[in-house]
N, C-alpha and C positions, 0 to 999 in steps of 0.2 A: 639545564639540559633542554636540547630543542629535537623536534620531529623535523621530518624530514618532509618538505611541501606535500600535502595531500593531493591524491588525484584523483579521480572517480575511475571506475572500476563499470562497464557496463554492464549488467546482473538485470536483467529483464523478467529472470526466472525467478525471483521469490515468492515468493504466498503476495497475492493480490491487496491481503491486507496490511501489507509489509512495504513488498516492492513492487508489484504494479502498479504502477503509481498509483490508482485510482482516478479520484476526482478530485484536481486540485486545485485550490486558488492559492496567489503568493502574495507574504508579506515580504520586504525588503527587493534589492536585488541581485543578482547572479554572484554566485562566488566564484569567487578565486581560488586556484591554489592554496592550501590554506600552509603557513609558515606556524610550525604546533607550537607554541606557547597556548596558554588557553583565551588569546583574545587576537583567532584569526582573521576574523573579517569585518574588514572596516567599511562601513557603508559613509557613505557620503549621501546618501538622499535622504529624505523620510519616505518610511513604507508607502508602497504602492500596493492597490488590490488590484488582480489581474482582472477579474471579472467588471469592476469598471474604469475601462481603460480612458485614458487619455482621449480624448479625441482630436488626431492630427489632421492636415488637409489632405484631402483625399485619401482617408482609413477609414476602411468598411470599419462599423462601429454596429454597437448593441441599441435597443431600443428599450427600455423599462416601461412596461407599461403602466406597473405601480412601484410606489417609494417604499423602502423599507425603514423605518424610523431607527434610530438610536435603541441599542437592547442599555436599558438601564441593569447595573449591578445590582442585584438581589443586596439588600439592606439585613444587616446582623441581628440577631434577636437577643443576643448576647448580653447579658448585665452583667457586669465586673464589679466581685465586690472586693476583698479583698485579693490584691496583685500576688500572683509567684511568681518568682525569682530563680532563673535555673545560675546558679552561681559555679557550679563547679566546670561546665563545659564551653567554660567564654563569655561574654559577653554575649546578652541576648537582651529584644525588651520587653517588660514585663509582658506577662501572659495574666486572664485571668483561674480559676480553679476551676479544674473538671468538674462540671457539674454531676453528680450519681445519678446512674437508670430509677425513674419507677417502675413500682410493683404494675404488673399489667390486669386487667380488669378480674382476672380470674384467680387473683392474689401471686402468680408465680412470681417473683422477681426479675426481672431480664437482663439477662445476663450478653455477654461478648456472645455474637451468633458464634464467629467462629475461631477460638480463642488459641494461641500458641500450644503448642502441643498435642492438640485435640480436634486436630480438623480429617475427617476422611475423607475419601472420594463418594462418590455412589459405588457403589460392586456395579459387577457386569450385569446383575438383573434390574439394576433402574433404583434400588434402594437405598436408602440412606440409614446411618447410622440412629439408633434408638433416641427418643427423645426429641428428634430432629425433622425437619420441614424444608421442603422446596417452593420457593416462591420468588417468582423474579429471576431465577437465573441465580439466586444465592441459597445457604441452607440458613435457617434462622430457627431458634426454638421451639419447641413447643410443649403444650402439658403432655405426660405421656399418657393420662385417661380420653385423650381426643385421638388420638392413637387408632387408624381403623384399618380392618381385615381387606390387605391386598386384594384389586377387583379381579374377576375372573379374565384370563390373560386372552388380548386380542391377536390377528394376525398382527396390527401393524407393532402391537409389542413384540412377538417373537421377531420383526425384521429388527426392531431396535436392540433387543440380544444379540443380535449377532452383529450390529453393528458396534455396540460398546466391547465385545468379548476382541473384535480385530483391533480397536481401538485400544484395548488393554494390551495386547500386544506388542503394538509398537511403543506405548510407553515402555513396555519394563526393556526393550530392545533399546530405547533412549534416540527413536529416530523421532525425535519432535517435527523437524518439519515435515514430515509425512503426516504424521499426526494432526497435525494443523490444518493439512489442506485435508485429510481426511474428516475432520469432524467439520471444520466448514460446507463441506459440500453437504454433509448429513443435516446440518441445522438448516439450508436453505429448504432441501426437500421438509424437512420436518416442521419447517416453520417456528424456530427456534425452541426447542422443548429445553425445560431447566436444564435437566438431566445433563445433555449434550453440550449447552453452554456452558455449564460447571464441570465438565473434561475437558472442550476445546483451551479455556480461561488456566485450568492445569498446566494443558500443554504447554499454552502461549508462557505462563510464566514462567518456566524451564527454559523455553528457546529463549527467549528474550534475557533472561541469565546470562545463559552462558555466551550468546553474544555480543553484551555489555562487557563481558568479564575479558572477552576476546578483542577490543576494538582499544586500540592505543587512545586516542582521545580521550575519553572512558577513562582511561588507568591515568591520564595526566590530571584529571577531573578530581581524581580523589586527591592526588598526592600535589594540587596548589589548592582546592577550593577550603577555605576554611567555613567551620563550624556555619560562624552567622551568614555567610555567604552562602553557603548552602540550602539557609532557610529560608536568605533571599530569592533564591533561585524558585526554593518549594513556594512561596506566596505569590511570586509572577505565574506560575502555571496554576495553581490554583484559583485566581483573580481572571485568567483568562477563561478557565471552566466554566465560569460562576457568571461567566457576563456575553461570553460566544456559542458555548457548549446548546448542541441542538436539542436538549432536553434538559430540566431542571436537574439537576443534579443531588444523588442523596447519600448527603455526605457519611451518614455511618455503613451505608453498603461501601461505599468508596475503603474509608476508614479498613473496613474487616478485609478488603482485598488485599490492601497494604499489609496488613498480617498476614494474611495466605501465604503472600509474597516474600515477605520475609522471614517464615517458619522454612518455605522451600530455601531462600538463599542460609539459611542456617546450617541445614542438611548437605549443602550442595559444594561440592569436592572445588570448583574453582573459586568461588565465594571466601571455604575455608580456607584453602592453600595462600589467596593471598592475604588475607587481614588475622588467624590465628592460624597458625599449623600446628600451636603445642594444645589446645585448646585441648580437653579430651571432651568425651560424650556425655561422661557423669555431669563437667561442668556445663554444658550445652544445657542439657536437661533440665539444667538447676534452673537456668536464668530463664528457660521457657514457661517455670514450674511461678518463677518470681512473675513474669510480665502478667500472666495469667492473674494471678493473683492482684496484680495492681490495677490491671484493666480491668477487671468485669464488674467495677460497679459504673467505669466512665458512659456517659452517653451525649456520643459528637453527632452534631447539630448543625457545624457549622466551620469553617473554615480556620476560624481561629482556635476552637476545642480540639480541633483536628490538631492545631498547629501545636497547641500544649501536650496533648497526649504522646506525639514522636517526640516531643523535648522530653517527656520523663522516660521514655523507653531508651531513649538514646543516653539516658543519663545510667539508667540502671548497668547499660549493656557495656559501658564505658567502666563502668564501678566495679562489676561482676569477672568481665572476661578482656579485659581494654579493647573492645572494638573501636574505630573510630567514629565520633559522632555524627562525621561528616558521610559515612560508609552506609548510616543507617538511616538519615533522613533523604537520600538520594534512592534507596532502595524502596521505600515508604512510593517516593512520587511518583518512578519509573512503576511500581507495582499499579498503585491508583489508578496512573494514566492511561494504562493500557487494557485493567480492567472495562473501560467505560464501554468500549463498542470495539471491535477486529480491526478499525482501521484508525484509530484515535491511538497516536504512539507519542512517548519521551522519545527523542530523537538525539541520540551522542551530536559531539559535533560533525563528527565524520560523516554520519549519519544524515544530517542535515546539508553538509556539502555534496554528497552523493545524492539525494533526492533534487537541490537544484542544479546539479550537471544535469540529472536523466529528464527533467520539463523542460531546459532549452537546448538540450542534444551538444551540449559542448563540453570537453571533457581532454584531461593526458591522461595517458595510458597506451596498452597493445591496440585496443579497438577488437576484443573479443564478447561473446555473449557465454558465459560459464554454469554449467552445471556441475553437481557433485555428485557420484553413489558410492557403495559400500568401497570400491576400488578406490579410485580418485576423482581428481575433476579431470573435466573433459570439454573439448569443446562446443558450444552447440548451434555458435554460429560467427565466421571472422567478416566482420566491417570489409566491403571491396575498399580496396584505397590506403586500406591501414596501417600500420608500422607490422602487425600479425601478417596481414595477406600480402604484402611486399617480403618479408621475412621467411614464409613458406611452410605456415603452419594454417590447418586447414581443416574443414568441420568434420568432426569425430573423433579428433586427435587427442590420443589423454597424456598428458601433464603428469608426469610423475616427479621431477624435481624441480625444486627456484634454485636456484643460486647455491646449488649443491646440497638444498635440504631435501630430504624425501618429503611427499606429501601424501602418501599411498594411506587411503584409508582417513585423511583427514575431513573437518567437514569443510562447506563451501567459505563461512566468513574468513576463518582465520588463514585457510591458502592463499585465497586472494588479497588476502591483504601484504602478501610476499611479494604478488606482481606489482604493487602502487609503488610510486616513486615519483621524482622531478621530472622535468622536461628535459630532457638529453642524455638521462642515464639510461645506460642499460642492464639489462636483464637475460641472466643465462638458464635456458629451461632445456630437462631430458626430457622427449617426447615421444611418444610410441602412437607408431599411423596404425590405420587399420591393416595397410597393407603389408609394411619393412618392421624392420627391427629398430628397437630406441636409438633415436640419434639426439644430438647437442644443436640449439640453435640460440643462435643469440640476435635480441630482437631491442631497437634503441626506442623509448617510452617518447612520445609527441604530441602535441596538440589534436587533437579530432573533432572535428563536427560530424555527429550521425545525422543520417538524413530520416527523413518520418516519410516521407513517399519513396519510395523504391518500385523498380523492376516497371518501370511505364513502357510501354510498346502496346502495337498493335496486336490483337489475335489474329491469330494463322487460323484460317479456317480450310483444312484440304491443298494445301499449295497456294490458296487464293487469299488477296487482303480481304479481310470482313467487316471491314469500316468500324468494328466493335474495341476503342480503346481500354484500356484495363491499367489500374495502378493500384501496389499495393502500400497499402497506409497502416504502419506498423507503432503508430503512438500519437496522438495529441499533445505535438510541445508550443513553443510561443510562437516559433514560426510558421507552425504548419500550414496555414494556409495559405501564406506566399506561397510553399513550395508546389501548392495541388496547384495552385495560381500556371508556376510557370510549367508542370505537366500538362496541364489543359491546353495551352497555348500551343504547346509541342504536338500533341497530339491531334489538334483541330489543326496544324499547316497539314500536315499528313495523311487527311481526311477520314478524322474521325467523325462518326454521323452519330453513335450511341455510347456508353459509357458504364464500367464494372468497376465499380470500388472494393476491393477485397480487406473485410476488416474484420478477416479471421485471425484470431488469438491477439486483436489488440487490445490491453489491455486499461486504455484507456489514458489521460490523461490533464492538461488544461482546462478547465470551462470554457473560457469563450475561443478557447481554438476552434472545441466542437462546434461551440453556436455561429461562430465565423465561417464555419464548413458548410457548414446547412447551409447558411443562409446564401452562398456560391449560386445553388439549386432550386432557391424556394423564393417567388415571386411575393407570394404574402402568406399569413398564415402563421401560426404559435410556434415555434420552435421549442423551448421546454417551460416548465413551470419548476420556481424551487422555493419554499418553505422554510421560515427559520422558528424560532421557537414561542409560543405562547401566541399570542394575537396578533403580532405581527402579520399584514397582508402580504401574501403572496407574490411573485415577481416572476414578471411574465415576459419572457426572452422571444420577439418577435423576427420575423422577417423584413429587411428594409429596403420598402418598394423604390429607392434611388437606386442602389446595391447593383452592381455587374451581375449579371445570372445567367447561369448557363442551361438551355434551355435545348436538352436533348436527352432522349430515352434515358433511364438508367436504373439501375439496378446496383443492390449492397449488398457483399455475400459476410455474414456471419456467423457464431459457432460459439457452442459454452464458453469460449474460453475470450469471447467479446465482451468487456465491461464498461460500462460508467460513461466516459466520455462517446464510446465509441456506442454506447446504445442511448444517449443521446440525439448523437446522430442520425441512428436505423430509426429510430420512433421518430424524429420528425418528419424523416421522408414519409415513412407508411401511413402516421396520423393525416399526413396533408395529401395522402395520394399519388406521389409525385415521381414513385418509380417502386420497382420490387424487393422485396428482401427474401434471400434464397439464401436457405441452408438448415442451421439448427437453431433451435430458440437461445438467445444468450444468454451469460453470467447472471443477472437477475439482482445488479446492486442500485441502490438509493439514495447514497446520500452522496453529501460535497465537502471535503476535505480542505480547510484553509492550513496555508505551511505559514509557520513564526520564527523568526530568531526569537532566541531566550537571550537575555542579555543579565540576569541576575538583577533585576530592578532595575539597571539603569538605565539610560535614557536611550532610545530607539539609537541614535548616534555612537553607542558604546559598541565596543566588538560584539560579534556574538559567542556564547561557551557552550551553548548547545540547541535544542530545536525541537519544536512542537508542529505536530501533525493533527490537526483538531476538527472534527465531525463538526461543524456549523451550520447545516441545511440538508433537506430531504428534498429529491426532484422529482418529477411526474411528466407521464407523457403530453404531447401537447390535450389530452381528450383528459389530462385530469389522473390517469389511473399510475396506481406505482407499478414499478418494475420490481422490486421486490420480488425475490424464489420463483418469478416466472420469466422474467427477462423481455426481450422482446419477440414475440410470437412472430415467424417468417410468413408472409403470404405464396410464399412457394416454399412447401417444407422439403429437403432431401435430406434423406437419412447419411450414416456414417460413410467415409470415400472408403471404399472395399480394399481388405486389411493389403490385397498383393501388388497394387498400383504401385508404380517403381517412379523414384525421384530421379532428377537430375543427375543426383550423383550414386545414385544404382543402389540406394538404401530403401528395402521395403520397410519405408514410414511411413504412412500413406498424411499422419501427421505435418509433416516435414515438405509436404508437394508446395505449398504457398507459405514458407518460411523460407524463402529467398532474397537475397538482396538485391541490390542494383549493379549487377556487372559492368568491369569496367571504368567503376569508381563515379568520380562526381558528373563526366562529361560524357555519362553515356546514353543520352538520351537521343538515340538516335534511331533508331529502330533495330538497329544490329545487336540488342540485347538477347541473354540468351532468355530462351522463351519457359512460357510455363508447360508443363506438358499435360494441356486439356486433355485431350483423348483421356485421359487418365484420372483427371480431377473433375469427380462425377459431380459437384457444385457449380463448378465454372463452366462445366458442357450445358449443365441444365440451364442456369442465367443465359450463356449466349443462344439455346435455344430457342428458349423463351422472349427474352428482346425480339428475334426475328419472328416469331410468332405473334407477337403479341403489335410487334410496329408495322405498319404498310410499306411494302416492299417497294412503292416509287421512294419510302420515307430515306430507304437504305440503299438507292440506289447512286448511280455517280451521274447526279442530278446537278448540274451548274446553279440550279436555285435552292439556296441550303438556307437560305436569310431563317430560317426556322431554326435552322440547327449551328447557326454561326451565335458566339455570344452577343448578346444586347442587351442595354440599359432600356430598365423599367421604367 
């Protein structure tokens, strides 16, 4: 049985730690279409790391100012004495014996912190269950005479009540990804308190379920990978953990997440539905009552203990209720992996081919951007140029059926994955505008390149040119800075003298797009600093005084919902001086994400079957400081655009004012774009304000000597 060519699906809208992209480097290169067997993509090169790239003639390149040495593999502690043998579940190679917990200094025995069957949440007042301890973001034993009298309750406790009591809600209401972006935004304010990391870690492992369980890739994964392939697959991510992973890694917290993980997929209706339906509760129980029992004298250490403990659990679980074995070690690593940090994911294949369409913006498909609510999906924004906006479906528009199925009420994965298809089919959708009643249109699936700079034009100041250019940059992919490249050039024939980058709600992208971007603007001077684990020195991404630079006023507008690559960016201007940031303080993320094909052990050359998203480094402004829950602080702060500002297309979003495209399509860089409607967008009035306040009016005037403001090599 074969899938049907995969195609990316533009989705900009997920959890930051999901789908904005983040901050990422790549291994391998671009996929293709993927043809579903489980071995779609055939690379022909050995991996590439984006962040140091090739250097061609004439390619603005990075500068290293220090080397980062080889991270050596963490060495096993491991002594094997005698070998077991899992005989009944295939062929596997020897392992050694779970070594047993000791008794801990206070004679308690130490048991499985958080063992099948027996795991609770915190309640809504911050509590955990008797006997029990928070530490790290996990629960782990404790004596119950160490056990002490709740402190007397502060303000910022009672805000955190009411933040887990709405968080309680949306679980049992089963809207995880609300939940997700809910408890995220609470741990940055809160600066990660356990409590809230052991709900968000809840959530995540529910969404991320039933995701999995939604994603065809996913469901072909189980039904070719076998057993020992499997555990190949579990020892390449493991091996990567253990040797990239931005902090050491401990593997029995790992270990007990992978139980969390799989006591939820136990309980969890699509889990059940596909691997037992007859299964009943009594028997469930039993075999939680058994693992329980078999685990809690184990204590993993170590990658390999790890590796024997899912061998027997997968052995009992295959004895007991015939799960597959294959069903259970893949749940173990998807659970693990994603415990580690919000943005460190197992990646399906699909998974992974969507992530490199959305870094180099090439993709089949409609060419829409999709959300979902309790109703259906709807649209939140159509690609000018698109097979969608040639077609005549257009933003706000909800999607009620694909191809005659209803989608009302569905969530976002599993609809969208009704609109992918090959290149030339088509696709028949019921669609209801805001304005008429549902109509049928049918729209044929094509190649796309989105573009990362949109909407360039001049601002309209009062009926008069204002010499002030403005482009909005809506992501960090591998091209992007060609494309600012050739808006610049457009915008300097037409006499741009100063310049507004709007990189509001981008949610980031590339590394060295960003630091390619800076360094467009920045003569000399640190662009960022990133950090990888243990002693390793630091690496310092400079400005390169050969470099083209564009050496005219300017100003970056951003907003909470600016992350990673894009405050990259904002902090190197502000650190080096070099223009304003106006708006709100941003997203407030840290680290740098490397993307991997998984190839199941084999050699980089092999297909890939599925994909790793993995936390490798922490970055810092050029002066040293994280951006961590503070983001990057504007030196022109404007508060929120006032709720009744009216968009373009007459929707009070005030949201939605610079979530515009480039009209017109690819060739409209002409100035006849439709404009933004400043008056209106109390950020962008203030920047252009400010520019002219703050630049000397011969600077902005239609002065024939611009040699200042024309670009020049350094």
């Amino acid at each position: 049985m074969k899938l049907n060519d995969r195609s990316c699906l533009v989705s900009r809208i997920a959890l930051r730690w999901m789908s904005g992209i983040g901050l990422l480097l790549v291994f391998g290169c671009l996929a293709k279409p993927v043809p579903a067997q489980i071995q779609p993509l055939s690379r022909q090169t050995e991996p590439v790391r984006v962040n140091t790239p090739q250097i061609q003639p004439n390619q603005t390149h990075i500068r290293i100012n220090t080397s980062s040495p080889e991270i050596s593999s963490t060495s096993s502690n491991i002594v094997p004495t005698e070998p077991m043998k899992i005989r009944s579940l295939g062929e596997m190679t020897d392992l050694p014996p779970l070594p047993l917990r000791r008794a801990d200094e206070t004679g308690f025995p130490l048991e499985p912190a958080v063992p099948i069957g027996s795991y609770h949440l915190p309640g809504v007042n911050g509590n955990v269950s008797p006997g029990m301890n928070e530490k790290a973001g996990s629960v782990v034993p404790m004596p119950f005479a160490t056990q002490q009298t709740p402190p007397t309750v502060s303000p910022e406790a009672m805000q955190m009540d009411v933040i887990l009591q709405q968080g309680d809600i949306l679980e049992k209401e089963g809207r995880w990804n609300e939940a997700l972006g809910y408890y995220e935004n609470a741990i940055r304010t809160f600066h990660k308190p356990p409590v809230l990391m052991q709900r968000f870690r809840f959530a995540r492992f529910h969404h991320d379920l039933t995701k999995r369980y939604n994603d065809s890739s996913f469901e072909m994964m189980l039904r070719q990978l076998t057993y020992p392939e499997a555990f190949a697959l579990f020892d390449e991510v493991m091996t990567e953990i253990q040797q990239r992973y931005v902090e050491p890694p401990h593997w029995s917290e790992l270990f007990e997440n992978g139980m969390r993980d799989f006591e939820i997929a136990l309980a969890d209706p699509a889990f059940c539905s596909r691997h037992f339906q007859y299964a009943d509760a009594a028997r469930i129980r039993s075999l939680s009552q058994k693992i329980v029992q078999t685990s809690q004298s184990w204590e993993i250490r170590d990658p390999r203990t790890m590796h024997a403990g899912i061998a027997a659990i997968a052995e009992i679980c295959q004895k007991e209720i015939g799960l597959s074995p294959t069903a259970v070690v893949l749940e173990f690593l998807a659970g693990m992996t994603n415990s580690l940090d919000p943005y460190t994911e197992f990646m399906t294949l699909n998974q992974y081919h969507d992530t490199k369409c959305m870094m180099s913006g090439n993709f089949v498909g409609l060419g829409v951007e999709l959300k979902a609510d309790n109703i259906s999906l709807y649209i939140n924004r159509v690609i000018p140029g698109s097979p969608a906006n040639k077609g005549g479906l257009q933003n706000f528009d909800r999607i009620l059926e694909i191809d005659g199925t209803s989608i009302q009420g569905w969530q976002l994965e599993p609809a969208s994955n009704l609109l992918q298809g090959t290149v030339g089919s088509y696709v028949r959708l019921l669609v209801q505008t805001r304005a008429n009643a549902a109509h049928e249109l049918v729209i044929q699936r094509e190649h796309l390149k989105v573009p990362s700079v949109e909407n360039v034009h001049l601002l309209d100041d009062h009926g008069q040119n204002s010499g002030i250019g403005y482009l909005k940059l809506s992501g960090f992919q591998q091209d992007t800075v060609q494309e600012i490249q050739e808006a610049l050039l457009l915008l300097h024939r037409q006499g741009m003298k100063s310049l507004i980058i709007d990189l509001r709600g981008n949610a980031g992208g590339v590394l060295t797009a960003s630091i390619e971007a800076a360094d467009l603007f920045l003569k000399q001077g640190i662009i960022v600093r990133t950090k990888r684990r243990g002693t390793v020195p630091e690496s310092v991404y400079s400005a390169i005084k050969t470099t083209f630079t564009w050496d005219i006023p300017l100003a970056v507008l951003i907003d909470k919902d600016s992350a990673s690559a894009s405050e990259i960016f904002a902090g190197a201007i502000l650190d080096n001086n070099r223009g304003l940031i106006v708006g709100q303080p941003s997203f407030g993320k840290d680290t740098v994400q490397m993307v991997l094909p998984l190839t199941g052990g084999k050699p980089y050359s092999s297909p890939a079957i599925a994909g790793l998203k993995l936390t490798i480094e922490t970055y810092y402004s050029p002066k040293g400081i994280s951006f961590y829950g503070i983001g990057v602080q504007p030196n022109v702060p404007v508060s929120n655009i006032p709720a009744n500002a009216v968009t373009n297309h007459g929707v009070s979003n005030a949201a939605t004012l610079y979530s515009v495209g480039r009209p017109g399509g690819e060739d409209s860089f002409d100035g006849s774009s439709r404009q933004l409607a400043s008056q209106e967008d109390v950020v962008l009035k203030t920047a252009m304000n400010e520019i002219r306040r703050r630049t000397p009016s011969a600077s902005l005037s239609q002065n024939p000597a611009l040699t200042r403001y024309q670009p020049s090599v350094n």
